[in-house]
N, C-alpha and C positions, 0 to 999 in steps of 0.2 A: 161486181160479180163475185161469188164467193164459189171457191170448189175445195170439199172434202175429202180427200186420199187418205186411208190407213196404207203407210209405210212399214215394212221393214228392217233395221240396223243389218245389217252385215258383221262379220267377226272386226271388219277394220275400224267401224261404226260408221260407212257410208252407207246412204241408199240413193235411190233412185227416183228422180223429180219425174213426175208421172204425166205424161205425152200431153194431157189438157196444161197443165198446168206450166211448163215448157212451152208451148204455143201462146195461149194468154202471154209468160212475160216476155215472149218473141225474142228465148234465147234457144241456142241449140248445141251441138257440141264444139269445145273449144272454145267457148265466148268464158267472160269473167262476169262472175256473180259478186257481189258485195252481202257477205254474211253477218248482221246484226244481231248480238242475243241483248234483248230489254230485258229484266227480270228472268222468268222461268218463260220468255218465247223468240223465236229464231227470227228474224226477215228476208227472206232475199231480194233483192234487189240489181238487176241488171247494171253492170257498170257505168253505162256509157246514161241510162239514165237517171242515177243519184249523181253522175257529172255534173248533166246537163240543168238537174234541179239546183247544186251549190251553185253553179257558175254565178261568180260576182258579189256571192255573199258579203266577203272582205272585203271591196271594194272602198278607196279610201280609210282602210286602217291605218295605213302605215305615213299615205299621205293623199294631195286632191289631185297631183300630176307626177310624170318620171322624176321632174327635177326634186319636187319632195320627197318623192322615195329615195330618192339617190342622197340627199341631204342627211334622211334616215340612218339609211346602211353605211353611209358614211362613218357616221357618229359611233353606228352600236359597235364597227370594225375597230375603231381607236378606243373606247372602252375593253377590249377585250388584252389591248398589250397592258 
């Protein structure tokens, strides 16, 4: 779905996410947006669903189980004195 809004900047430079487009990404007041600029364009993005898309990404960087994690942070703590 695609929808087109001409906005206005405000003197603070906010404006106002316009009621379609608020409903599509099924946020409303007081929720967290996750604001991305690529290049010369904005994103927004509902928090809880760029969460839900990372979740697990890393999964196994650091290790395959807690005990390898723990092995991990072990190690990088004693490196650090």
């Amino acid at each position: 779905m695609m929808i087109y809004k001409s906005v206005r900047l405000n003197k603070k430079g906010q404006f106002v996410i316009p009621k379609e487009m608020r409903e599509a990404l099924g946020i409303k007041e007081g929720d967290e947006i996750l604001v991305t600029l690529e290049g010369k364009r904005v994103y927004l993005t509902p928090s809880e669903e760029y969460a839900r898309a990372t979740r697990g990404l890393l999964k196994g960087t650091w290790g395959k189980d807690k005990r390898a994690v723990g092995r991990y942070l072990d190690a990088e703590r004693r490196s650090w004195q």
